[in-house]
Structure formats: C-alpha cells, structure tokens
C-alpha positions in Angstrom: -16.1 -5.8 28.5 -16.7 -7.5 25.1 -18.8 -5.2 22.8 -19.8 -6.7 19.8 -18.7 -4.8 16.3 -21.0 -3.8 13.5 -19.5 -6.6 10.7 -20.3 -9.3 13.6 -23.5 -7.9 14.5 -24.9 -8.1 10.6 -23.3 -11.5 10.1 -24.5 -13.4 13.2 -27.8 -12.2 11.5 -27.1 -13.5 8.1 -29.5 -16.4 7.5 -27.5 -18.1 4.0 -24.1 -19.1 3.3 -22.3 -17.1 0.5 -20.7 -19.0 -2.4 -17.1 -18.5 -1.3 -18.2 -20.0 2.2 -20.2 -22.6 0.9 -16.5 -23.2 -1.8 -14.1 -23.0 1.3 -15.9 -25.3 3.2 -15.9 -28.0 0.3 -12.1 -27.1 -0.1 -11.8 -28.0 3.6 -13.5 -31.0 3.6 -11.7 -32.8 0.4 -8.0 -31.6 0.7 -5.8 -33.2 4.2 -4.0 -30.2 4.6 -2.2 -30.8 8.0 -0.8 -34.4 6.5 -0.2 -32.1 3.7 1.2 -29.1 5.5 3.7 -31.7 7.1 5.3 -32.6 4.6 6.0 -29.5 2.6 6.7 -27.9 6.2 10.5 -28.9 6.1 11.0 -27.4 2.2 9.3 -24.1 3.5 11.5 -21.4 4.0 11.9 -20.7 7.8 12.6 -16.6 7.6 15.9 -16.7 9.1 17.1 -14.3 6.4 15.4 -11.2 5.1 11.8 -11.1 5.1 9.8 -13.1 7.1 7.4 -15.8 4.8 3.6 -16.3 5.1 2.3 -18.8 7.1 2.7 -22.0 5.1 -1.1 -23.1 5.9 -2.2 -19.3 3.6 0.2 -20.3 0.6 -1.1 -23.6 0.3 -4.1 -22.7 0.3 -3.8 -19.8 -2.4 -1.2 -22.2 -4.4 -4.5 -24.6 -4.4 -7.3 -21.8 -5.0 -4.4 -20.9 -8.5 -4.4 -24.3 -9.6 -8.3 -24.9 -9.6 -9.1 -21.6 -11.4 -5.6 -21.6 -14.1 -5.1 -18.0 -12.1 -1.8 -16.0 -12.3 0.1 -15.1 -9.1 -1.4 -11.5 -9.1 -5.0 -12.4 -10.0 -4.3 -13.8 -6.5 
C-alpha cells in the first residue's frame, strides 16, 4: 500500500514554481556537473578514516551555491 503524505498531497497541488526551484533548475541546466563530478571524484576524500564525507554531488553543489552569493561556510 502506497499512501500518499500530507507535504506530497499540497505540492502535487501547487500550480507555480517557487524561486529556489525555478534557481535550481537554471543551476542544473548551465553547470556539467557529472563531467565535473568526474574529475574532482579522485581528489575527494573516500571516508576510509574517521568520518564518513558527503556525497561529492551535495558539496559541489553547496561549494557552487557559496561562490554565486560571496556566502561563508555557515551561512551555508
């Protein structure tokens, strides 16, 4: 049985995108990230030791969100 929540049920209702989707999708659209995410992929840590990282597609994307907006790590 798959019952629908109450956060899917208003948004499947929601009839215009919101800024930050409209600004995601953009960010999508001009940025490669998986040619991108290749090559930094190798220089990422692999969590072998101590804690284990964030996926290197997240950090990208919140190192790129930091550079368009001049934004300090914990403004992130």
């Amino acid at each position: 049985m798959d019952q629908m929540t109450f956060s899917e049920a208003e948004y499947q209702n929601k009839k215009r995108k919101t800024r930050r989707e409209i600004f995601l999708e953009r960010m999508d659209k001009l940025i490669p990230w998986k040619r991108m995410e290749k090559k930094i992929a190798r220089y990422y840590p692999k969590g072998e030791n101590g804690r284990p990282p964030y996926p290197l597609s997240t950090m990208l994307r919140v190192h790129c969100m930091q550079l368009f907006y001049n934004l300090s790590d914990p403004a992130m």
